[in-house]
C-alpha positions as CSV (number, residue, x, y, z in Angstrom):
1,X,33.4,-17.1,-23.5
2,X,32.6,-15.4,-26.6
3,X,34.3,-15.6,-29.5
4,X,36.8,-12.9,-28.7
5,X,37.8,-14.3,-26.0
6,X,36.1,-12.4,-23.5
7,X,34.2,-13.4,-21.1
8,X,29.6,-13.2,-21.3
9,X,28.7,-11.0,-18.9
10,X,25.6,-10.3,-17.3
11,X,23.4,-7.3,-15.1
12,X,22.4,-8.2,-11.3
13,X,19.3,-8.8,-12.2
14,X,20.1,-11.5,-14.8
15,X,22.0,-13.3,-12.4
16,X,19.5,-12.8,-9.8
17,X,16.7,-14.8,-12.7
18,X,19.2,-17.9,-12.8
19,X,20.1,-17.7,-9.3
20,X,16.9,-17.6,-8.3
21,X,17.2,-14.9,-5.8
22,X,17.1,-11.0,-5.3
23,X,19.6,-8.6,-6.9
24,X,20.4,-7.4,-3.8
25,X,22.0,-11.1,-2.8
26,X,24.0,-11.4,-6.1
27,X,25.6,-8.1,-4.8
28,X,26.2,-9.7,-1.5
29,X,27.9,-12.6,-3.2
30,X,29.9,-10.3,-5.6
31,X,31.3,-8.0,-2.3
32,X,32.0,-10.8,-1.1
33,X,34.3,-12.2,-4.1
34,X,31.5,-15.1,-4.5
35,X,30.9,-13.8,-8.0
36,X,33.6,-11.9,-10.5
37,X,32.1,-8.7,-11.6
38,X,33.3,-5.7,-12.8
39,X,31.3,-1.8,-12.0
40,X,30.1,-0.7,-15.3
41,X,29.6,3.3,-15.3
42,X,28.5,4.9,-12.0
43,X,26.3,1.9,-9.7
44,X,26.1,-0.8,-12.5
45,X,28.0,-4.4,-12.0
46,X,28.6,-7.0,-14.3
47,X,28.9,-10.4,-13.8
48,X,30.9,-12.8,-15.1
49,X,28.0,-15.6,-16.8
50,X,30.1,-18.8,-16.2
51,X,30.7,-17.6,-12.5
52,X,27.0,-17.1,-12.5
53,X,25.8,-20.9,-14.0
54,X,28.4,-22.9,-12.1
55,X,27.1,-21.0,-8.6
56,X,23.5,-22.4,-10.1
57,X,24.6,-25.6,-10.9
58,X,26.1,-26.4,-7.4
59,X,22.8,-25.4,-5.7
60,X,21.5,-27.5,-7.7
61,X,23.9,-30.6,-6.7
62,X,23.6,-29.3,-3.3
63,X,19.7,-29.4,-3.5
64,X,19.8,-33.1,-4.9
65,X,22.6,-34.7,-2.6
66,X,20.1,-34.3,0.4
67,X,18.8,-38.0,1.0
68,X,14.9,-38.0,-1.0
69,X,12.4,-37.8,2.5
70,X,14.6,-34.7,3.5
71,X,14.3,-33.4,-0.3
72,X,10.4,-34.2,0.2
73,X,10.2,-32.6,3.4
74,X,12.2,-29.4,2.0
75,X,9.7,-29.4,-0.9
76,X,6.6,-29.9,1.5
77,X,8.1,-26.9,3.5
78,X,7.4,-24.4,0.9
79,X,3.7,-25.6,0.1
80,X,0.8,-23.6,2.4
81,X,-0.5,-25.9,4.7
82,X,-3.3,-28.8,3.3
83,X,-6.9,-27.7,4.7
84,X,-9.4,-30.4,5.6
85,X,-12.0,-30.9,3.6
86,X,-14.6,-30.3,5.9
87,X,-16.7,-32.9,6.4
């Protein structure tokens, strides 16, 4: 909250940096009432900040709770494949 008591709010594509993702799914989330957000002007949103860090902050629980070989695997999932070396 700011001092005034109102609430820090933030474009799409700040959200989208924390979250991780593309504008275009923090506007999913926010049609789909995932995410306060009020339409600035003519096609701009903005989002609530708090909304925005406590969606981060249970990925990231969400991320962690999964056992640590399934984390691993996740993690191993997103690296290109290992090459041989050849010999």
């Amino acid at each position: 909250m700011s001092p005034e008591g109102a609430p820090r709010l933030w474009t799409l594509a700040d959200a989208a940096v924390i979250l991780r993702t593309t504008e275009r799914a923090v506007y999913d989330r926010v049609r789909r009432g995932r995410l306060p957000a009020i339409r600035a002007g003519g096609r701009a949103w903005l989002i609530v900040a708090d909304a925005v860090l406590a969606e981060r902050a249970e990925a990231v629980a969400r991320f962690h709770a999964v056992s640590p070989k399934s984390r691993a695997e996740r993690l191993a999932a997103l690296l290109p494949p290992r090459r041989g070396r050849g010999r």
